[in-house]
N, C-alpha and C positions, 0 to 999 in steps of 0.2 A: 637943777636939771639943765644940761647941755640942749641950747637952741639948734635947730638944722644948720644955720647960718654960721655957728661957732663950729659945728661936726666939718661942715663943708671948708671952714678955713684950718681947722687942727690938721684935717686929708690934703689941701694944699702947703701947708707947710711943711708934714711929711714927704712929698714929692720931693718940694723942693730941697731938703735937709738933705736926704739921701741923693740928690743929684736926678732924680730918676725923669724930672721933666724933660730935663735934655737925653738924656739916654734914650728915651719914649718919642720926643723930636728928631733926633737923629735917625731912630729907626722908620720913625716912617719915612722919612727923606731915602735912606738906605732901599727900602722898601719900592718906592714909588722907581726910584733910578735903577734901579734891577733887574726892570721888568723893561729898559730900550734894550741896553745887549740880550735881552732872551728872544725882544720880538726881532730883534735885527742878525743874530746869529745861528737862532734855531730854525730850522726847516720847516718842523711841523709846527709852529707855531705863526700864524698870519696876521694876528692883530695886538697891539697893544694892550687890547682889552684881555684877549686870550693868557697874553702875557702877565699882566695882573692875578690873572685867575691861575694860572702854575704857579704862581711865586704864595699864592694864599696857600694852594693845594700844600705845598712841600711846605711852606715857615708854617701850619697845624698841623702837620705832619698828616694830614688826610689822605694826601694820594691819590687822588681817585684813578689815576692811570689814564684821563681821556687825555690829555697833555704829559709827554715825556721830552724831556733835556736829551737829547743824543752827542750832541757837541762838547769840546771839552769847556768852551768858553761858559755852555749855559751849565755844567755841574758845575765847574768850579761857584758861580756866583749864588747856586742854588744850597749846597754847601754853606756858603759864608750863611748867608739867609738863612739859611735853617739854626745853624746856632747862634747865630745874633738872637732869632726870635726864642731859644732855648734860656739865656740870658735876659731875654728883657722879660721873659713870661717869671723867672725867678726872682727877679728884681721888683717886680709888678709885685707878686704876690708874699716878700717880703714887707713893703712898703704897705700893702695895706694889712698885718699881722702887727705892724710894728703902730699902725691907725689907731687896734683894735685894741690891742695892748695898753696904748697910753689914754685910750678913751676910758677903759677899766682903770688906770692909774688914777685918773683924774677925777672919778664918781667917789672910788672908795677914799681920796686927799676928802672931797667935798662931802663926804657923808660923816667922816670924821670931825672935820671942822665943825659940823653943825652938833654933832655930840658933844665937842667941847664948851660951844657954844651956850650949852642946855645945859651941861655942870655950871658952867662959872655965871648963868643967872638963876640956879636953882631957887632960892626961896620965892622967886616969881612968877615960877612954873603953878598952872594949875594941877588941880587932882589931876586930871587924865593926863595931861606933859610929862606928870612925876610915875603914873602906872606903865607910860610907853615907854620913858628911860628906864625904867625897871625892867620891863620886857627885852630893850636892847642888850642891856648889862647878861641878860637872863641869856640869852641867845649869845652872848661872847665867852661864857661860861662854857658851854659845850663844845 
């Protein structure tokens, strides 16, 4: 059985396989700097903070409408931002499919293994070893 501690580094080294810790890095970087040209080109937007808060609204596509881009500079960036985050939310939820996948790979290697395990020391199995490899056998039957 997979410790927390093995689960949490198999999740990190799928990030990193697939690249997606920089991709995930980049965006927030993308993210955080997107939001000076909104607060500094948009009109109705007066603070940084407000600016954060449009760039979450549109990259989850929420919307709420209390903050709107009027300027070409603030669509165009809201834009890019939106399908950057379209992108990283795909890449995200590849990466952890791909987690889950090989976390199932890796139970049913090591459930095997251990069945092999149990044939090639048969004779020193006891009674109930040899009624549960019977039951397993029975179960791969169907």
């Amino acid at each position: 059985m997979l410790k927390n501690k093995q689960k949490r580094r198999m999740l990190k080294k799928a990030f990193k396989t697939a690249g997606a810790d920089k991709i995930i890095g980049a965006y927030i970087i993308w993210f955080l700097l997107s939001a000076v040209p909104i607060w500094i080109f948009e009109p109705g937007i007066k603070s940084y903070r407000d600016a954060l808060w449009f760039c979450f609204a549109s990259a989850t596509s929420i919307g709420y409408g209390d903050l709107v881009a009027t300027g070409i500079v603030g669509r165009i960036i809201i834009v890019v931002l939106t399908v950057y985050s379209i992108g990283v939310i795909a890449i995200f939820t590849a990466v952890i499919t791909s987690f889950f996948t090989d976390l199932a790979r890796f139970r049913a290697d090591e459930s095997v293994r251990k069945f092999v395990d149990d044939l090639e020391r048969l004779p020193e199995l006891s009674k109930e070893e040899l009624e549960a490899l019977s039951q397993k056998v029975k179960k791969m039957r169907e």
